[in-house]
Rosetta silent file (secondary structure, phi, psi, omega in degrees, C-alpha in Angstrom):
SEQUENCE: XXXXXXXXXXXXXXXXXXXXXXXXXXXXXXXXXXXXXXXXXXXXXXXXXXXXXXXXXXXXXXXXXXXXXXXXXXXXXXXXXXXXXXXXXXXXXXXXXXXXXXXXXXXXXXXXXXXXXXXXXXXXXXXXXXXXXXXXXXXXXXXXXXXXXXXXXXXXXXXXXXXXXXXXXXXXXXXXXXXXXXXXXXXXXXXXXXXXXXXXXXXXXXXXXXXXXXXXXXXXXXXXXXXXXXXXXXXXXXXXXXXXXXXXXXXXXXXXXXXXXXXXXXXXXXXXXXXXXXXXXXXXXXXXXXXXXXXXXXXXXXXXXXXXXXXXXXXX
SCORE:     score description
SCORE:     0.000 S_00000001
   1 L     0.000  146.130 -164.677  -32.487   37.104  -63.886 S_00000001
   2 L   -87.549  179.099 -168.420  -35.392   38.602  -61.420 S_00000001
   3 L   -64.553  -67.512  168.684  -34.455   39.431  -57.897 S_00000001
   4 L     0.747  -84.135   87.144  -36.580   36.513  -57.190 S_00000001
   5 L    47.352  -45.519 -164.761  -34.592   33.936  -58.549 S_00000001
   6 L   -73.990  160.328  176.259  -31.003   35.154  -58.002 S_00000001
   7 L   -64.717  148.217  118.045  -28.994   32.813  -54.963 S_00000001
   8 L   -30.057  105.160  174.781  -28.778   33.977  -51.977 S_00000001
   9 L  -115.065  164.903 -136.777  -25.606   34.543  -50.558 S_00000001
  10 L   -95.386  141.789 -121.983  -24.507   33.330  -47.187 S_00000001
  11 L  -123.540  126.329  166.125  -23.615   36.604  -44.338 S_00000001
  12 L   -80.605  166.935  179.382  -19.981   35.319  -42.876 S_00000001
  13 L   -90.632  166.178 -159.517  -19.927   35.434  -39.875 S_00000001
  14 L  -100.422  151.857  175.518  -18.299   39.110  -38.191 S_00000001
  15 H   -43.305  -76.118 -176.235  -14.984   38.681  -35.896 S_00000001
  16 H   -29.073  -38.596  178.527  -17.323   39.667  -32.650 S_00000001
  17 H   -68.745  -26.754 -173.800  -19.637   36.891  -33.633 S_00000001
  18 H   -82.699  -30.397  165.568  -16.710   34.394  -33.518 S_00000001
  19 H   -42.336  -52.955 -163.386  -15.118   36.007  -30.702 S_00000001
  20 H   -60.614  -42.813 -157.641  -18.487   35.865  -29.126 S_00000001
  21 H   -92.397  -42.583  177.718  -19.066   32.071  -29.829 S_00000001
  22 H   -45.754  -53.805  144.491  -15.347   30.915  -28.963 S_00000001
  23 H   -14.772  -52.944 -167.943  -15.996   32.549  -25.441 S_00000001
  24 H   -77.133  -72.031 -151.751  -19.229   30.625  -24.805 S_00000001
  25 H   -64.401  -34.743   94.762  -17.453   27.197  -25.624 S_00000001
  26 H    37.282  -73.058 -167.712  -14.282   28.637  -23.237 S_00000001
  27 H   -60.808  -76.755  144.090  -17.039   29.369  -21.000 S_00000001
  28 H     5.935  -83.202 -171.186  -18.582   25.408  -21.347 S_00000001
  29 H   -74.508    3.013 -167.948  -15.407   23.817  -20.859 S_00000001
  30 H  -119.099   -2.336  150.405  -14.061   25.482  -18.076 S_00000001
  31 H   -97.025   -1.836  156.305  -17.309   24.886  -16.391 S_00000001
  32 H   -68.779  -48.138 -153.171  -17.242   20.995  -17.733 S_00000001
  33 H   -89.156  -20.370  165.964  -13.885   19.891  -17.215 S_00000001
  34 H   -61.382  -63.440 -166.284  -13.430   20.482  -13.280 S_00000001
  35 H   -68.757   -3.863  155.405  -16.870   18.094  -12.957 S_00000001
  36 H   -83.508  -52.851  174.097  -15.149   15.805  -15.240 S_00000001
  37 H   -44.864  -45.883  131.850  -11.989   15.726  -13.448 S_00000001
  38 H    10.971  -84.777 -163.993  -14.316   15.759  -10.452 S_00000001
  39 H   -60.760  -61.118  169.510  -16.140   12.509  -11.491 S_00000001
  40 H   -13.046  -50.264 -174.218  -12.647   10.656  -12.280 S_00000001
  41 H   -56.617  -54.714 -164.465  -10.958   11.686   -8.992 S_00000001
  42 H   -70.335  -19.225 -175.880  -14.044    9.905   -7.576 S_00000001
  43 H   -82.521  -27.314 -152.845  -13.990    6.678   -9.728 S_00000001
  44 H   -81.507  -59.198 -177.107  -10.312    6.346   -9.103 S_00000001
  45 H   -54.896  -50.581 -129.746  -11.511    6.098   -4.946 S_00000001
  46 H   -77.125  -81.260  168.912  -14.225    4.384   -5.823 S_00000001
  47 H    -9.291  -61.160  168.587  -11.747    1.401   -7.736 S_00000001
  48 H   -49.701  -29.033  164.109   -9.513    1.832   -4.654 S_00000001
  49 H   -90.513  -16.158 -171.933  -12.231    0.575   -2.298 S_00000001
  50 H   -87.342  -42.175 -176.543  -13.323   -2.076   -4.102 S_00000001
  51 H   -71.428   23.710  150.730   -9.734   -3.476   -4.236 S_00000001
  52 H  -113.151  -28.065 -166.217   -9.263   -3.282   -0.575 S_00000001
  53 H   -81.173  -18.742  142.733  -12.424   -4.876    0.120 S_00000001
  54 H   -39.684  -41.250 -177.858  -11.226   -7.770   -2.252 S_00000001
  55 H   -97.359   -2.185  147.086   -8.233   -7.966   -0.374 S_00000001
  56 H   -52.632  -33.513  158.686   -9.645   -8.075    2.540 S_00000001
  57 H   -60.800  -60.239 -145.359  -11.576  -11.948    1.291 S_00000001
  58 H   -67.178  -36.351 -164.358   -8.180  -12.805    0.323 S_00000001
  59 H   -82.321  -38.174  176.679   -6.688  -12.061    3.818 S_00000001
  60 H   -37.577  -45.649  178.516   -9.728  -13.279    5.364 S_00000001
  61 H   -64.711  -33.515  164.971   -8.993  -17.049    3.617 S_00000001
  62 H   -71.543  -43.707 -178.978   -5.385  -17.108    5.096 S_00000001
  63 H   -35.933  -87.802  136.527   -6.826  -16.329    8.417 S_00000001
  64 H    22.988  -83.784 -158.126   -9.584  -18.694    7.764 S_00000001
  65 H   -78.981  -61.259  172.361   -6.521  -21.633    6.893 S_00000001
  66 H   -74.659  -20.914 -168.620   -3.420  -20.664    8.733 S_00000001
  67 H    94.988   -7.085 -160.898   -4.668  -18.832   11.682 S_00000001
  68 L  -134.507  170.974  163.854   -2.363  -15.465   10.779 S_00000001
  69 L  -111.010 -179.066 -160.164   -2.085  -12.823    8.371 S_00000001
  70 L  -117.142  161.203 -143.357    0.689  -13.313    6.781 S_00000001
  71 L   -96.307  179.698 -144.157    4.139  -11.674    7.349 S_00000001
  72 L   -56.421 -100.324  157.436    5.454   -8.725    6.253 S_00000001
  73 E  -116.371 -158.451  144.639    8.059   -9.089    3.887 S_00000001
  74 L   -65.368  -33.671  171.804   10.954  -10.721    2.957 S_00000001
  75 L    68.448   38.869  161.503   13.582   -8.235    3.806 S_00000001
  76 L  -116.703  156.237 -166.214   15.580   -8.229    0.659 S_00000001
  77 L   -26.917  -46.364  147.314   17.108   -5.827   -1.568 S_00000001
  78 L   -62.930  101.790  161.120   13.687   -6.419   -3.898 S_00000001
  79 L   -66.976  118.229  143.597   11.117   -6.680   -1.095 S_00000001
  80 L   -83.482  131.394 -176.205    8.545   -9.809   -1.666 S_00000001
  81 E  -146.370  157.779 -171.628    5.702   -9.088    0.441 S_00000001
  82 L   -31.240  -26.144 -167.380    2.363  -10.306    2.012 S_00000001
  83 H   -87.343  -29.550  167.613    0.169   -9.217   -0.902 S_00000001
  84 H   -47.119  -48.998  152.544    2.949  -11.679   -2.761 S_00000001
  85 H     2.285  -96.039 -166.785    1.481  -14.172   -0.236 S_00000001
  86 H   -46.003  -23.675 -171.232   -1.769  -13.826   -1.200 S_00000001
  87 H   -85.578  -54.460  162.467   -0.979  -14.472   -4.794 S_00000001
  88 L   -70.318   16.687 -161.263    0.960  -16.936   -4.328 S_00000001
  89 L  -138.128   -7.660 -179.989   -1.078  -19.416   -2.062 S_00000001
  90 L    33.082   66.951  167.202   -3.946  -17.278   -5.002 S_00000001
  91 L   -89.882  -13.035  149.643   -6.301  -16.311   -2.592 S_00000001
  92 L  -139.445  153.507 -159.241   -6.025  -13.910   -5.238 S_00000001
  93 L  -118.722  -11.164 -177.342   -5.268  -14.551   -9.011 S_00000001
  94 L  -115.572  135.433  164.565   -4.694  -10.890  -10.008 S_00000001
  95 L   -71.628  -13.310 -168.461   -1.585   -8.814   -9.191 S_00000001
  96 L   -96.809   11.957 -173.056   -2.705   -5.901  -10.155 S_00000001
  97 L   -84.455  -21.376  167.669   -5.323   -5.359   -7.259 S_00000001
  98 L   -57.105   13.105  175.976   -2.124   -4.635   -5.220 S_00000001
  99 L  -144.105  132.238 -163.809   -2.087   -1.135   -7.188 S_00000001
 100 L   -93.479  137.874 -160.399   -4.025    1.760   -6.180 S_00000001
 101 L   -67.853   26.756  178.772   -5.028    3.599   -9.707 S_00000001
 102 L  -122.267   -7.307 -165.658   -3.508    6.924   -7.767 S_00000001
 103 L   -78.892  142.064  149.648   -0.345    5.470   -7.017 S_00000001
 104 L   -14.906  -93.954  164.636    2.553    6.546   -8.763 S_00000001
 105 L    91.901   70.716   -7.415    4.342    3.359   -8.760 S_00000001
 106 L  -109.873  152.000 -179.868    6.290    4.408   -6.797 S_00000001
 107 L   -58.839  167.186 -176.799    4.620    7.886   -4.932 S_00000001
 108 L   -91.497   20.607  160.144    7.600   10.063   -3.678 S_00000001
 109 L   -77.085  -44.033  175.599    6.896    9.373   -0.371 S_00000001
 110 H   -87.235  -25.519  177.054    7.361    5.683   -0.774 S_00000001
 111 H   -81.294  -62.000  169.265   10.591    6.267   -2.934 S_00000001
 112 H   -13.733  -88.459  176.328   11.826    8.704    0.048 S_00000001
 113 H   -13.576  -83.585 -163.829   11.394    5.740    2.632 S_00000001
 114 H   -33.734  -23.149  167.290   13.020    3.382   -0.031 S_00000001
 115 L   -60.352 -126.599  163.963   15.945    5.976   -0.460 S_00000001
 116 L    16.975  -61.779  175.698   16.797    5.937    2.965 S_00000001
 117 L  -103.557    9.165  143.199   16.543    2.107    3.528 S_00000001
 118 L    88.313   55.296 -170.347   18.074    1.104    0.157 S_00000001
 119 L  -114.007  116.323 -150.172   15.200   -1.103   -0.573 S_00000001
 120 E  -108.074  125.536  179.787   14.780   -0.891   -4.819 S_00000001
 121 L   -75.910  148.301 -175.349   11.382   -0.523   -6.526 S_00000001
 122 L  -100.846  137.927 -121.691   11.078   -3.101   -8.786 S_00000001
 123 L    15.292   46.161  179.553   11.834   -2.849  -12.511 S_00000001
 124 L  -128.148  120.638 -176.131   12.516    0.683  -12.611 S_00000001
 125 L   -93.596  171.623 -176.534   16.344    0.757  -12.102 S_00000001
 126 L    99.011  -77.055 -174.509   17.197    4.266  -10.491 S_00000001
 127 L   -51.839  141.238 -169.470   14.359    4.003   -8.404 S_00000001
 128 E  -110.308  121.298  168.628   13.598    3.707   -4.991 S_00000001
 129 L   160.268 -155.084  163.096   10.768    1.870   -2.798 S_00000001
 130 L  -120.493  157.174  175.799    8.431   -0.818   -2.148 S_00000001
 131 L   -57.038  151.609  173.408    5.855   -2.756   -4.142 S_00000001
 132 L    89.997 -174.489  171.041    2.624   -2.368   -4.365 S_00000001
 133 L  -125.856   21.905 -175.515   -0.050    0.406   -2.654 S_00000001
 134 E  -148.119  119.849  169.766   -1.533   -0.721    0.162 S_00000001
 135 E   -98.526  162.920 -175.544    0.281   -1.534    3.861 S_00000001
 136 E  -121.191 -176.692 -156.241   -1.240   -3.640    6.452 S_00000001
 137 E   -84.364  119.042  169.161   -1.440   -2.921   10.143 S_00000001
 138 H   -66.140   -1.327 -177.802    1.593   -3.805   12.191 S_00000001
 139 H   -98.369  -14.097  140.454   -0.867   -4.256   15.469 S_00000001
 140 H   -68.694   -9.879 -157.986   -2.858   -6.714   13.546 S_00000001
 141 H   -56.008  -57.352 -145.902    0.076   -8.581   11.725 S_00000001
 142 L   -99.674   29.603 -176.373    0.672  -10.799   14.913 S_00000001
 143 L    63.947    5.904 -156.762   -3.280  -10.900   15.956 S_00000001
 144 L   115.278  -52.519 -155.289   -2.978   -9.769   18.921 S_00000001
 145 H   -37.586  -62.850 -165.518   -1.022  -12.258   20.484 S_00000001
 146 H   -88.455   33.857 -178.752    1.109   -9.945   22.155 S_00000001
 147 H   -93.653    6.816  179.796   -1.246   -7.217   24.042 S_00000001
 148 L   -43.729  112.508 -167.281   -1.574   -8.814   27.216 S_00000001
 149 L    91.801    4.184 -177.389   -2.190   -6.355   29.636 S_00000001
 150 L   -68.456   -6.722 -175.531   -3.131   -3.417   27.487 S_00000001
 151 L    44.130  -77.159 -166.301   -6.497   -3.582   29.445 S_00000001
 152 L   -88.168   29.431 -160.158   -8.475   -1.149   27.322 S_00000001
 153 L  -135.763  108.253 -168.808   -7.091   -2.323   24.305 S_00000001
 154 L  -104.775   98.376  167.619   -9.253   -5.622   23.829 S_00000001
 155 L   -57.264  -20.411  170.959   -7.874   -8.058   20.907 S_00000001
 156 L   -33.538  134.448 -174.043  -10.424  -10.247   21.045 S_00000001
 157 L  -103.878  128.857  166.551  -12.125  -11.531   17.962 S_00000001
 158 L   133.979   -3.929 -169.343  -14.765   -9.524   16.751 S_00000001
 159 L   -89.627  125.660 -143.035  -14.305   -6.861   19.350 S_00000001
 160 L    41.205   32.623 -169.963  -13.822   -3.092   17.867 S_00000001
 161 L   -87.913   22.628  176.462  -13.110   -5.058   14.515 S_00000001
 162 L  -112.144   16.993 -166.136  -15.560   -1.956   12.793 S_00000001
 163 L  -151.078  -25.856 -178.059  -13.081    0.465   14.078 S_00000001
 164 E   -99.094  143.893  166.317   -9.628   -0.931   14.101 S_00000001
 165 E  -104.717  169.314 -164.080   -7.714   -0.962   10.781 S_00000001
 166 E  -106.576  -49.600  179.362   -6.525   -4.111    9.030 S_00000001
 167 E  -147.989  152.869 -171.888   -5.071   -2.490    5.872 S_00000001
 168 E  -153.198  166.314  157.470   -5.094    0.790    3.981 S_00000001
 169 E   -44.094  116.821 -159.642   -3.558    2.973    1.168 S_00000001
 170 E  -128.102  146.803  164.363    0.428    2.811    2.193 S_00000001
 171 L  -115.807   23.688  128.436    3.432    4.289    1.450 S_00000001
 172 L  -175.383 -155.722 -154.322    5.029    1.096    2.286 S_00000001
 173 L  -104.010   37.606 -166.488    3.967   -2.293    3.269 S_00000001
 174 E  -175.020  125.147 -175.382    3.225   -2.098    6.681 S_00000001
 175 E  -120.814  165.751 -152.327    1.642    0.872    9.131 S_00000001
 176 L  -174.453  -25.582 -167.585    1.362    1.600   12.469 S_00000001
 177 L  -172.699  165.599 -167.391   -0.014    5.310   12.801 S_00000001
 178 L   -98.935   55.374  174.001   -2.069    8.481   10.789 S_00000001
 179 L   -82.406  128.575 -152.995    1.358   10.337   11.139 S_00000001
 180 L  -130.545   31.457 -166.759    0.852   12.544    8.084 S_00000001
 181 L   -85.092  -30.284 -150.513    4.287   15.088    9.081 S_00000001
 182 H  -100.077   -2.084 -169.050    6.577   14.145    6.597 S_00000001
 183 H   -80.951  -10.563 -170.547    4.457   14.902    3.503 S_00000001
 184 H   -70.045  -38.578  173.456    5.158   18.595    4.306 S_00000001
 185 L   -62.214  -46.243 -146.347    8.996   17.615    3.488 S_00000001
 186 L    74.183   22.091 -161.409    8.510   14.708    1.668 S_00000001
 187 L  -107.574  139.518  169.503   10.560   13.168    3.631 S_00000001
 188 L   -98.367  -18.302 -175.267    8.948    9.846    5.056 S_00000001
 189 L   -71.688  -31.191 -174.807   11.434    9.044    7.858 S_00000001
 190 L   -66.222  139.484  -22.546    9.944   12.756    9.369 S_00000001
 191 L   -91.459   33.426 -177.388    9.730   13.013   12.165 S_00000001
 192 L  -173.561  146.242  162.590   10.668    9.526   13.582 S_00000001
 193 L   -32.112  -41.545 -166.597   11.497    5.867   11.427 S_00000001
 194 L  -120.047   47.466 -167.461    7.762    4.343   11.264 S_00000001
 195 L  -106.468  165.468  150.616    6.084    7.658   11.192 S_00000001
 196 L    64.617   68.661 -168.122    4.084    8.627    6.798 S_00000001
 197 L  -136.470  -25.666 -174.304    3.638    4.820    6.586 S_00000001
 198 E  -106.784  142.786 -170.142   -0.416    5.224    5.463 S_00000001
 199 L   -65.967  134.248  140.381   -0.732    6.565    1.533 S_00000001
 200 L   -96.840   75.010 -138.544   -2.519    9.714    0.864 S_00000001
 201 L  -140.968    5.736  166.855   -2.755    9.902   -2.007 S_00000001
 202 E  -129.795  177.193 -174.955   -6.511   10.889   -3.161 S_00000001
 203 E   108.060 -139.228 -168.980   -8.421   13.999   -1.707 S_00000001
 204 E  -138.156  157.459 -172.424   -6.979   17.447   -2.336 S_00000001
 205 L   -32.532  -59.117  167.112   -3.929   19.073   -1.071 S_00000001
 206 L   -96.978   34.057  159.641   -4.710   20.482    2.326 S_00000001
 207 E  -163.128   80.476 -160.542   -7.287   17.604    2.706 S_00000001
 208 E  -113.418  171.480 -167.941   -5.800   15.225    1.550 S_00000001
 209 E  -145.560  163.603 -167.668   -7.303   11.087    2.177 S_00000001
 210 E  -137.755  138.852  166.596   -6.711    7.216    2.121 S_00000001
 211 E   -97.007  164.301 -171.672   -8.664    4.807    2.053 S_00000001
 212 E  -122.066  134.600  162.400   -9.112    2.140    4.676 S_00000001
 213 E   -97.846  149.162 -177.441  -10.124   -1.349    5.254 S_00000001
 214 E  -130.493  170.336 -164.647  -11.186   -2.309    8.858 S_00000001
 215 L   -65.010  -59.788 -164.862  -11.064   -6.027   10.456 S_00000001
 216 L   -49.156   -5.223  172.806  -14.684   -6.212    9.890 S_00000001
 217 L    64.733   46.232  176.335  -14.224   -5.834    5.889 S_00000001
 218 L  -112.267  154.900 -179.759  -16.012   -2.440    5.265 S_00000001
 219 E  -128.799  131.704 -173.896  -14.211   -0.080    3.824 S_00000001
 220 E  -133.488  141.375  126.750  -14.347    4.149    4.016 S_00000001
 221 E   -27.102  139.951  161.969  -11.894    6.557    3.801 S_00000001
 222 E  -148.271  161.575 -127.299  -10.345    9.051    5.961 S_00000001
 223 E  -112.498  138.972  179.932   -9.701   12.252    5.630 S_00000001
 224 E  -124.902  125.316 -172.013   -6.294   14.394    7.021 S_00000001
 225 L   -92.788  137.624 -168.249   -6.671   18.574    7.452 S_00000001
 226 L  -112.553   11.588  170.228   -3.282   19.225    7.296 S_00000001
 227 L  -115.874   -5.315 -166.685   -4.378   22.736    9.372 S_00000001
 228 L   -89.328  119.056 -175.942   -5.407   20.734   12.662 S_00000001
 229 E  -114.742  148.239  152.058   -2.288   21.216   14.497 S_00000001
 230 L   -54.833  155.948  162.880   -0.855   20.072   17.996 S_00000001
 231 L   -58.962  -32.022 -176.679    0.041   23.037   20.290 S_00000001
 232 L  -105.587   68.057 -170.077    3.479   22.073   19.484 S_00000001
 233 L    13.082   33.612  125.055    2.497   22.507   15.797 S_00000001
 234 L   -23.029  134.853  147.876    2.666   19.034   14.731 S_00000001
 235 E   -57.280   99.934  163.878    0.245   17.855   12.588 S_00000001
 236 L   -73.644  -45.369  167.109   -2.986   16.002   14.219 S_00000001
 237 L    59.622   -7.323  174.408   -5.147   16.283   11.314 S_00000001
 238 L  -179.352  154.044  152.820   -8.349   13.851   12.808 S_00000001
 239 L   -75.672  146.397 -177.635  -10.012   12.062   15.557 S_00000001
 240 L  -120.466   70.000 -164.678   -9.048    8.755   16.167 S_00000001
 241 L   -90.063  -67.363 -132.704  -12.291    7.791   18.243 S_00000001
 242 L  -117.604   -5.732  173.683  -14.067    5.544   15.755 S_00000001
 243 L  -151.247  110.340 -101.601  -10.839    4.649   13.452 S_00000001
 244 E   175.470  141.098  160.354   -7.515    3.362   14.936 S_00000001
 245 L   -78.636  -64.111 -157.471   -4.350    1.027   14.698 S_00000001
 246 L  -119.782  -54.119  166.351   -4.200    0.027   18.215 S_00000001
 247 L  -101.896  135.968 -174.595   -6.424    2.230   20.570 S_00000001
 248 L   -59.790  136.641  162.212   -9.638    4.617   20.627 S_00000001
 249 L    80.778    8.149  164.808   -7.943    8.027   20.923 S_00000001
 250 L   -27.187  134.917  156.995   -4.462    7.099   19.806 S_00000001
 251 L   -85.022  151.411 -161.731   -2.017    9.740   18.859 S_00000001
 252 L   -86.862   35.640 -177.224   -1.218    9.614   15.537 S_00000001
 253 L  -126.417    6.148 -153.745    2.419    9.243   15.895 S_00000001
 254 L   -66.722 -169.786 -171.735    2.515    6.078   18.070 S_00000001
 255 L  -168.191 -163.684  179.623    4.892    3.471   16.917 S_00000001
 256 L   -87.528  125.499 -166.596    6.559    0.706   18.175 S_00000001
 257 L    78.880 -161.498  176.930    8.100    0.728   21.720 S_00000001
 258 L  -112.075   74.783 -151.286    8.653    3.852   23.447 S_00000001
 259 L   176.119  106.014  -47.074   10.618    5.825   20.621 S_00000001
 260 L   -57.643 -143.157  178.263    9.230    8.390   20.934 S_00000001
 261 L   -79.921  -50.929  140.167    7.416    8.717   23.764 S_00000001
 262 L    61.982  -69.152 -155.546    4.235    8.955   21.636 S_00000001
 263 L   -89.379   19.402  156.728    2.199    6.044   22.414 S_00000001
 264 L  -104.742  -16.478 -153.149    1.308    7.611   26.012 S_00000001
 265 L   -85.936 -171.838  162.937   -0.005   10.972   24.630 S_00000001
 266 L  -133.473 -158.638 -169.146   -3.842   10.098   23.050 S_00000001
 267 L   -59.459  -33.411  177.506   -5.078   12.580   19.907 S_00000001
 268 L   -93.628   16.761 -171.285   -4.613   15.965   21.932 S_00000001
 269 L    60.392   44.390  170.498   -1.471   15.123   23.012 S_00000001
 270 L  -127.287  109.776  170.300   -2.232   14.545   26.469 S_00000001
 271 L   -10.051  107.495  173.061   -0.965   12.031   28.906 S_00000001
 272 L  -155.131  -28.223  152.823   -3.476    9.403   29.300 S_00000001
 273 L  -124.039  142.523  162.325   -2.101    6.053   28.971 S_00000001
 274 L   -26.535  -70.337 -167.243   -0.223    4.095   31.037 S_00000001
 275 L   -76.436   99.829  175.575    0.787    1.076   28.840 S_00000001
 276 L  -109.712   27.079  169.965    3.324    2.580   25.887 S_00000001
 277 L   -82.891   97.473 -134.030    4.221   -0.565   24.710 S_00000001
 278 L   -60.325  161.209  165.517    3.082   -1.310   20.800 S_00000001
 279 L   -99.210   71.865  172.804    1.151   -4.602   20.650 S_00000001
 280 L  -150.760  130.310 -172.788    3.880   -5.885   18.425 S_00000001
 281 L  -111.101  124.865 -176.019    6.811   -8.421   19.475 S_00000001
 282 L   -79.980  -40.302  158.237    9.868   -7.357   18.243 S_00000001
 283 L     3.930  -83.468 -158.357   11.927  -10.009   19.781 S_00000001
 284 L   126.478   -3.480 -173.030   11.803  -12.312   16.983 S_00000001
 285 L  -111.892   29.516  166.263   10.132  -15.284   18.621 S_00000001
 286 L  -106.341  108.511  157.803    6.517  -14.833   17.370 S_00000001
 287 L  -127.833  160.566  179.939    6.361  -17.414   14.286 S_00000001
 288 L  -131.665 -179.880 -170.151    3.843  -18.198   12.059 S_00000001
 289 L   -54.171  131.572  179.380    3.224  -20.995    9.250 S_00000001
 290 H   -60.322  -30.360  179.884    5.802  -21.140    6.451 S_00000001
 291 H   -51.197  -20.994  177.072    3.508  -20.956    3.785 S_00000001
 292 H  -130.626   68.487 -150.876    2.623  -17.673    4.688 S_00000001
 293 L  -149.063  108.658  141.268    6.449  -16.015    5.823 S_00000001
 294 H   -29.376  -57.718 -175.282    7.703  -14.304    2.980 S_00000001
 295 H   -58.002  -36.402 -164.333   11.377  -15.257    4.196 S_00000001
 296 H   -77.096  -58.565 -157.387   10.416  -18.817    3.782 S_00000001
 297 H   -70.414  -25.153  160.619    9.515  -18.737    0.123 S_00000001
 298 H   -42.380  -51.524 -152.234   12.727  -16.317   -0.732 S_00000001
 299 H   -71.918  -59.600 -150.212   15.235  -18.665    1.369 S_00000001
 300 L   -88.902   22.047  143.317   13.861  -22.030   -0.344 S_00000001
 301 L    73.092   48.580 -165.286   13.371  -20.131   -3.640 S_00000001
 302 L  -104.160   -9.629  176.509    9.603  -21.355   -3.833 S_00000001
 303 L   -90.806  158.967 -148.841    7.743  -18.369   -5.235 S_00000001
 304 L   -54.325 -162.179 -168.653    5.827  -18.988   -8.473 S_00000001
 305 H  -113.645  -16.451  158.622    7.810  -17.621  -11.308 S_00000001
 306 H   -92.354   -5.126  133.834    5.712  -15.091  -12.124 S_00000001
 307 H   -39.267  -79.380 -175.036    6.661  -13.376   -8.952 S_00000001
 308 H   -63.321  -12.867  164.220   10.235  -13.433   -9.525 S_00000001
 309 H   -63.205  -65.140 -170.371    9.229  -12.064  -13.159 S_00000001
 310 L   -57.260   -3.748 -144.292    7.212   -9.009  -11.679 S_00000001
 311 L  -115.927    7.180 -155.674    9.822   -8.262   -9.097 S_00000001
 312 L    69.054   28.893  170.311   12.848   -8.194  -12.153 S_00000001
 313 L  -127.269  179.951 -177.354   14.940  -10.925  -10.632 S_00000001
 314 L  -117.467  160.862 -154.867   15.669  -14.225  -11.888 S_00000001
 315 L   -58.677  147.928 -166.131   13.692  -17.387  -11.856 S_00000001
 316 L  -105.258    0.000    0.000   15.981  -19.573  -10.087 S_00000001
């Protein structure tokens, strides 16, 4: 057989060449997979805003009917709560927009709380916290009603509603301040009872962010540096000029009452207002419509049945 003629045989490839190619693809993926993770992180926010600004219609339509937003919870071992409301009265038909695609279910921030107040996540036995991902604003809950005399704190509707929030990514179902102390712990009670009430739960460790809904029903995120300290090295972590529970320049710890003193300081922790009294009445003598009272549809055992499915208890 001539030279010509004979096959050709094929040159393996030499260990260096394989090293050499295995390296490059090494090389590939470890610059691909952070901008994949990257793009996820971001879809996951992205998901998270559209589902607040949905619930934000839905709350709008109780407003809209009833005059209120609707109340908190239920207070029972199981917590039924306002986004249960919404479902039931189906100003939204899906349950599942009450879950932020970062949450946990439940994060250990919200089981912390849940610990503490013996309040039981629902169908996970063991577990501790409340449903859902998103709390709404205790200084909105009651409208307003009760700020009379806050002077620079104007309730009116339509007035700062681009600035004040209505509801946001929660680590339980109801908020009051950007007190971000206890994640250092993990402790949610730190350093005071209503303090680690709004969820953080997308950004990056030492930046880490929540998204927000405002009254006006746009929704952005904000962001907490977990390096911006108080002098007495408390976390501050943002200005609260342009985004706020109750006031421009809030400290992020107020709360309800004067416990602590809190709700006098503003963002630098400096004495500046008079009036520390939350625009929330504690009393007990603020009511609103039964249809939208949590407590009502528990006592007279009126929520739909696929409530009482979702929450594990049984259909009466």
């Amino acid at each position: 057989m001539s030279a010509k003629c004979a096959p050709r045989r094929m040159r393996a490839f030499t260990l260096i060449e394989l090293l050499v190619v295995v390296s490059i693809i090494a090389l590939l993926l470890s610059i691909l997979l952070p901008s994949l993770g990257a793009a996820r992180e971001q879809a996951k926010l992205v998901k998270c805003g559209v589902q607040l600004q949905q619930m934000g219609h839905a709350l709008k339509y109780c407003v809209d009917e009833y005059g209120q937003y609707p109340g908190l919870d239920d207070g029972q071992e199981t917590l039924i709560t306002w986004f249960d409301v919404l479902f039931q009265l189906r100003y939204t038909k899906d349950r599942m927009l009450g879950y932020c695609p970062k949450d946990q279910r439940p994060d250990s921030m919200n089981e912390s709380r849940g610990r503490a107040w013996q309040f039981k996540y629902p169908n996970k036995p063991g577990r501790w916290g409340v449903d859902y991902s998103y709390g709404i604003s205790a200084a909105m809950l009651q409208n307003g009603k009760f700020s009379g005399g806050i002077g620079q704190v104007d309730f009116a509707a339509e007035k700062y509603n681009s600035s004040r929030i209505l509801v946001s990514d929660g680590w339980w179902d109801w908020m009051h301040g950007f007190s971000a102390e206890g994640i250092t712990r993990n402790d949610a009670l730190y350093l005071y009872w209503g303090g680690n009430t709004v969820g953080y739960r997308h950004g990056t460790k030492l930046r880490p962010s929540a998204e927000l809904l405002f009254v006006d029903g746009h929704v952005e995120p904000v962001t907490m540096n977990l390096g911006d300290r108080y002098t007495n090295k408390q976390i501050r972590g943002m200005r609260t000029d342009t985004k706020y529970f109750w006031r421009p320049l809030e400290h992020t710890l107020i709360g309800v009452g004067n416990e602590p003193s809190y709700n006098g300081l503003d963002i630098d922790g400096k004495a500046r207002f008079a009036l520390r009294t939350y625009p929330l009445d504690t009393s007990g003598s603020f009511k609103r419509p039964q249809l939208i009272d949590p407590g009502w549809y528990t006592q007279k055992k009126k929520w739909d049945r696929s409530i009482y499915r979702a929450k594990g208890l049984k259909v009466p």
